[in-house]
C-alpha positions as CSV (number, residue, x, y, z in Angstrom):
1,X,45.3,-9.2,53.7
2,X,47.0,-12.0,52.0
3,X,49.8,-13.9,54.0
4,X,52.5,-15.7,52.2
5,X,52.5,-18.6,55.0
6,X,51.1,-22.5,52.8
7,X,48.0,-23.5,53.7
8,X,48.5,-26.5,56.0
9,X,45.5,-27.9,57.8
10,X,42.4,-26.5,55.3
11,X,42.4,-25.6,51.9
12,X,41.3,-22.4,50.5
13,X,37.7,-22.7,48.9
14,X,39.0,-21.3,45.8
15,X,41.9,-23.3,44.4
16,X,43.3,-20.9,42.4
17,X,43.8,-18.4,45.8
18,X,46.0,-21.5,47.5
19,X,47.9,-21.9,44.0
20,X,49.0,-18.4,44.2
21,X,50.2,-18.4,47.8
22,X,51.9,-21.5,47.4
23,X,54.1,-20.2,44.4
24,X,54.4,-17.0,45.9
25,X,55.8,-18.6,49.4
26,X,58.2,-21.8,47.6
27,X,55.9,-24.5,49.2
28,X,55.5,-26.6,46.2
29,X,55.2,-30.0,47.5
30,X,51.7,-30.8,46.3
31,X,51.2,-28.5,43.1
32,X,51.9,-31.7,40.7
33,X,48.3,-32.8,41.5
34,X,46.8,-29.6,40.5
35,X,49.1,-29.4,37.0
36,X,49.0,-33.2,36.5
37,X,45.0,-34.0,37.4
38,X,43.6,-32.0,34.8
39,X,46.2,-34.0,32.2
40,X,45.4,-37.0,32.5
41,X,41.3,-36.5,33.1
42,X,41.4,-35.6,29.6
43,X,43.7,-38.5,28.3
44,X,40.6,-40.9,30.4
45,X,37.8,-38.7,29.4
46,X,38.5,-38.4,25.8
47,X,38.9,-42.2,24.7
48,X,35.7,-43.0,26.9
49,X,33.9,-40.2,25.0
50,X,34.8,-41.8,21.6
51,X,33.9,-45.0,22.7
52,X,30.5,-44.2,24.4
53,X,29.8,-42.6,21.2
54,X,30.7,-44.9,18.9
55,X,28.0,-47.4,19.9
């Protein structure tokens, strides 16, 4: 059964399960980190790559 209550004390083990219920129920505080981390791991990742591989 899925409840619409935010996770408050332990996250789901899958991340994609406490998205949902978060959206579903308005608790949106958090959710930046999950939109914005994979972002800006790419904009880090990406330069270090080419420069790694450049040598």
């Amino acid at each position: 059964m899925l409840s619409l209550q935010p996770e408050r004390s332990f996250p789901s083990k899958y991340e994609c399960r406490s998205r949902h219920v978060k959206l579903v129920s308005g608790y949106l505080e958090h959710l930046w980190i999950y939109l914005s981390a994979p972002i800006v791991g790419s904009l880090i990742a990406v330069p270090l790559f080419a420069l790694i591989r450049s040598r």
